[in-house]
N, C-alpha and C positions, 0 to 999 in steps of 0.2 A: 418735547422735541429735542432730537440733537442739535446738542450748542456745537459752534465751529468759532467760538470764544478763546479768552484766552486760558481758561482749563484745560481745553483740550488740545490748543499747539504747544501748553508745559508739560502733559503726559506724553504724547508723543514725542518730545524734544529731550525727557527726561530717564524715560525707562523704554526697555527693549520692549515694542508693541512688535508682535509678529501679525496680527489682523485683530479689528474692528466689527463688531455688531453695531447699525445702526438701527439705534431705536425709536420709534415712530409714533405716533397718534393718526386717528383717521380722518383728518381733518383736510380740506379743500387744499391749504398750504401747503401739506407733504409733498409736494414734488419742489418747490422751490426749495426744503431743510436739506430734504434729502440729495438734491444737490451739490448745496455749499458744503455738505458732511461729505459727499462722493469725493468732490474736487480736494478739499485739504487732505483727505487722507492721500488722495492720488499722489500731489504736490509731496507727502513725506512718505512718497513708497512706502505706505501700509497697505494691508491687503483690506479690503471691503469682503467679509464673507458673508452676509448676506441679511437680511432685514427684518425685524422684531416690530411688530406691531404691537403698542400695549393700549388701555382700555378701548380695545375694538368693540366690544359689547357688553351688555351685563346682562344675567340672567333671572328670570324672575324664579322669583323659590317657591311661587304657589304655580307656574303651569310649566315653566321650564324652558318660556320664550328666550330667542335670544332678542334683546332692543338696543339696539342703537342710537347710544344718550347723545355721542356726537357727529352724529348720523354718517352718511354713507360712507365706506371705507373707499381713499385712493390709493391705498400701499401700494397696490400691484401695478397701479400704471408707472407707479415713479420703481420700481422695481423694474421692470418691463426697458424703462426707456436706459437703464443701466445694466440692462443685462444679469443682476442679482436675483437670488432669491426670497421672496418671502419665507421666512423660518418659521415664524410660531403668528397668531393672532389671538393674543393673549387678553379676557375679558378683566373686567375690573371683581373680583373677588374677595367678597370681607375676610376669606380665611388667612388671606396675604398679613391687611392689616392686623386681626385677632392674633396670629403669631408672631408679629413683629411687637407687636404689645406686650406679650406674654415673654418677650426674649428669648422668643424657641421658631424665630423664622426659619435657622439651618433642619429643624424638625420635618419640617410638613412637607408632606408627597402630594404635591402640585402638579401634575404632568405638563406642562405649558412649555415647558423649555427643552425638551427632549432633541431638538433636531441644531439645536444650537450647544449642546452640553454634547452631541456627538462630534459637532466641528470641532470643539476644545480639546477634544480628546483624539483627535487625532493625528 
């Protein structure tokens, strides 16, 4: 979950942050992280662009289910109640680990991050 620690008021205090991805798990809590992360950034005039869900689900490799390990997702209400939007719902994916392993994670064509690598880029 996003930390609202002190890592993250020494990057913002430290280097030029023009906006913020926070990132999320789907866990009952998310609206209370995703808060405290809304408000600190507010408090250092960064922009909030908008909300990464990561292991929203995993997929089975023999039928192709999606299951929900930490069950229901609430991104979107804690989205919802800030006005943000959910970017990506990104499942948990061995191919992440296997190429982090292998030191060839800048390698692998992942599509998961596509609506958040266009805010960057813009």
């Amino acid at each position: 979950p996003p930390g609202t620690g002190d890592v993250p008021l020494t990057v913002f205090q430290s280097l030029p942050v023009e906006g913020i991805f926070i990132v999320t798990s789907p866990q009952e809590l998310v609206s209370m992280i995703v808060s405290k992360a809304v408000n600190m950034a507010d408090r250092m005039k960064i922009n909030t662009l908008g909300i990464i869900e990561n292991y929203s689900y995993a997929i089975c490799p023999d039928c192709g289910k999606h299951i929900e390990i930490f069950g229901k997702s609430h991104v979107q209400e804690a989205a919802d109640k800030y006005g943000l939007p959910v970017l990506e719902n990104i499942p948990i994916d061995t191919r992440f680990a296997l190429a982090a392993d292998k030191g060839e994670i800048e390698d692998i064509d992942i599509p998961y991050l596509g609506k958040a690598i266009e805010l960057i880029n813009e």
